[in-house]
C-alpha positions, 0 to 999 in steps of 0.5 A: 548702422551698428557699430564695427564692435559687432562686425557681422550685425555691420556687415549684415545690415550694410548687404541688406540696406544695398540690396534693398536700395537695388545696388546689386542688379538681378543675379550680379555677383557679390564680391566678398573681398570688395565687400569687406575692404567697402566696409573695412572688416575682415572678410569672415563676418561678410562671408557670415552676413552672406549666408544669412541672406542666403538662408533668407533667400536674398542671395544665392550660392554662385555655381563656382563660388561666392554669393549673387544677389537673387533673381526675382521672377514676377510669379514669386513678386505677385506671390509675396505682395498677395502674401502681405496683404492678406497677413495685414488683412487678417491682422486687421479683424484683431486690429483696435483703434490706437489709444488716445495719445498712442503714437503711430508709425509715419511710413508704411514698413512701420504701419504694416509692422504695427497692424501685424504685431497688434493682430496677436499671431506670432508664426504670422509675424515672422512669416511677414518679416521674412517676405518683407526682406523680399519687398524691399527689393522692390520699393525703388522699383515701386517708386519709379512704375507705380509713384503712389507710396507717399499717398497711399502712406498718407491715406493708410495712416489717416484711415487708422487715426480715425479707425475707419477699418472699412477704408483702411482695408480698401486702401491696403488691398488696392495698394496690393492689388496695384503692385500684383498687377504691375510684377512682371514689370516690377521684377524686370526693373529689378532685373535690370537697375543700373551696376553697382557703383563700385565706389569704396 
């Protein structure tokens, strides 16, 4: 985590890590004043942290007042699981066996940064950063429906070190294909993950 010498970048990768890891449930209201005494900053680089999610379209502006974590519908969590598979997928076609000695990512976030980085289209690589802000939302839910992460992890980076580019795009679109299927449950895991501890 960055240090509290740069209050928004702390604030911001503290707001971001909680979503992901689900400790705001679906539309639950994110409180600035708690926020900042949790992370001991003065509220105003929350507030910022706050409106760059929210341009982000991880939270929304709360009708009164305030911030509340998105909601997730299983339409838009199929739309963006489709969305990565086919910028991995095009990424791919440009993809060449890793060089001798080239170290690869040892999770998935990273192979998948790694093939879309190599697939040498930029407006593509944003695109693909900015839905995976979307889908970390969803991995503790993934773990718990699904269960498969640590395998297809291994078979993914077994499939790129012996450049089997037929079996890695296989394993890449049934990995997608597994978790479009499951959105609808997905999303209401999401919906419905237990409070915020409110621990400080």
């Amino acid at each position: 985590m960055v240090r509290n010498r740069d209050p928004f970048s702390t604030a911001l990768e503290s707001l971001r890590h909680r979503l992901a890891e689900g400790r705001y449930g679906d539309g639950a209201p994110i409180v600035i004043q708690y926020e900042a005494q949790r992370l001991r900053l003065s509220t105003t680089p929350v507030r910022e942290a706050l409106a760059w999610l929210c341009g982000a379209g991880l939270v929304e502006r709360a009708p009164t007042a305030g911030y509340t974590a998105s909601r997730l519908d299983a339409g838009a969590v199929r739309d963006w699981y489709g969305f990565r598979r086919d910028c991995l997928l095009s990424s791919l076609e440009a993809l060449t066996a890793p060089s001798a000695g080239s170290t690869l990512p040892e999770d998935l976030p990273g192979l998948f940064d790694w093939i879309v980085g190599r697939g040498g289209n930029n407006v593509r690589a944003r695109a693909f950063r900015r839905v995976g802000l979307h889908l970390e939302r969803l991995e503790a839910a993934e773990h718990h429906v699904l269960g498969d992460r640590e395998t297809a992890t291994r078979d993914m980076l077994e499939a790129v070190s012996d450049n089997r580019m037929e079996r890695l795009i296989a394993l890449i679109d049934s990995f997608h294909q597994a978790r479009i299927s499951a959105a609808a449950e997905l999303a209401f895991e999401v919906a419905h993950a237990p409070p915020d501890d409110g621990e400080l």
